[in-house]
C-alpha positions, -999 to +999 in steps of 0.1 A: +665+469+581+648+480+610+622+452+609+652+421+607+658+425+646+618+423+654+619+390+627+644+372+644+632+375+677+601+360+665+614+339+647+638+324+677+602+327+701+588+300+673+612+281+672+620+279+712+579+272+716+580+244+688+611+229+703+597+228+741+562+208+723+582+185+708+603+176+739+577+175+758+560+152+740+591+131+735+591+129+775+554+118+779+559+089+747+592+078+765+571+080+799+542+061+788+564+036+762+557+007+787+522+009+786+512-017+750+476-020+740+466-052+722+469-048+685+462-081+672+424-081+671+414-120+676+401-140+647+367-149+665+353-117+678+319-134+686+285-118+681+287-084+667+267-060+694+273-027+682+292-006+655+292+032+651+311+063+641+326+082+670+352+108+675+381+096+700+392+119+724+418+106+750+431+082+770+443+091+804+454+081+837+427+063+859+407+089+875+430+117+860+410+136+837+432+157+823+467+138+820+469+126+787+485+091+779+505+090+752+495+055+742+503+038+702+471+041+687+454+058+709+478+091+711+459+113+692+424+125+691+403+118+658+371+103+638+371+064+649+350+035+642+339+016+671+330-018+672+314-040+705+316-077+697+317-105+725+353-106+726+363-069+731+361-039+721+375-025+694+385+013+685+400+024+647+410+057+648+414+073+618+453+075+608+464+049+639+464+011+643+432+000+656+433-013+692+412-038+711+406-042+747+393-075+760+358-074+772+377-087+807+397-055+812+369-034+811+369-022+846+339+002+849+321+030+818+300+061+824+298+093+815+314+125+818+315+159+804+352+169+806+387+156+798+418+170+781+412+185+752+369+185+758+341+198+780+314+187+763+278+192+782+270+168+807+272+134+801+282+140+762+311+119+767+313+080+771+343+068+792+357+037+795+379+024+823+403-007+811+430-025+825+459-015+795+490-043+795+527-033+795+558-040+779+573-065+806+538-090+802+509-094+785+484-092+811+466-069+829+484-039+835+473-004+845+442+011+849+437+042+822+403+061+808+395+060+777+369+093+765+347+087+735+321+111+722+296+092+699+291+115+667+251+107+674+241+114+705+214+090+702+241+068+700+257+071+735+228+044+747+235+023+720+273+022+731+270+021+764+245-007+768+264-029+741+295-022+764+274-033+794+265-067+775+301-073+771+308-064+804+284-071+831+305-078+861+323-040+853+317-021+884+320+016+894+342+007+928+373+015+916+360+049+899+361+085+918+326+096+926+314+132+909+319+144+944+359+134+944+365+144+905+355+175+889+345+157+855+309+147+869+313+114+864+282+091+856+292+055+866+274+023+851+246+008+871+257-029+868 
């Protein structure tokens, strides 16, 4: 009998801890509920320019590092497939609907080495900054980061060139310099 009082109030800690996650996730979907990524990948995606195996890691606010978006298909980290065609690009994680992002709301892409979730070592992570629409329009909308880390790392050249052939007028103006943002940014040189 004297080990019920000790179980309950463990018990009551679990469930208090598992409640306050799940609220506060409920407050970040409801938050970020505005923000739509397109789904419907177009019929003509063009010329093929690169596909490879990568693991997602986050999408977050624009120059925000570690402020998670909770964004449908694109909430949770996981294995994805990544494909770079003339149209877009496209990213299939593993369990979520794929999304695309135009080649025209790619904004800038670099690297980095930390974000929610990752610190990886320098420049192990690819991220990508897009122009995400919302609920109210289908156009541009806000500007979020996307971090990708390519499963081989001899990959991360592979990606970030086919993103540049996609995207050559994507500059680094709109990006925080290493200087400005702890993540050690590595902007594109386009």
């Amino acid at each position: 009998m004297d080990k019920l009082g000790p179980t309950l109030i463990i018990v009551a800690i679990i469930i208090v801890v598992f409640g306050a996650m799940w609220w506060g996730w409920r407050r970040r979907s409801n938050r970020d509920a505005a923000l739509r990524p397109t789904q419907t990948v177009p019929a003509d995606l063009g010329a093929v320019r690169a596909e490879l195996d990568a693991f997602y890691v986050a999408t977050t606010e624009h120059g925000a590092p570690l402020e998670r978006l909770a964004i449908r298909g694109l909430s949770f980290r996981g294995r994805a497939r990544l494909t770079i065609a003339d149209a877009g690009m496209i990213i299939a994680v593993t369990g979520e609907k794929d999304v695309f992002i135009p080649a025209p709301e790619i904004s800038s892409f670099g690297t980095a080495n930390v974000t929610i979730d990752r610190v990886v070592e320098s420049g192990g992570l690819v991220r990508l900054a897009w122009r995400i629409g919302t609920a109210a329009g289908t156009g541009s909308g806000e500007l979020v980061d996307s971090y990708i880390r390519v499963v081989d790392p001899g990959d991360r050249a592979t990606l970030l060139s086919a993103v540049h052939s996609i995207a050559p007028a994507a500059s680094d103006a709109d990006n925080p310099t290493s200087s400005e943002n702890s993540s050690d940014d590595t902007e594109s040189e386009v």
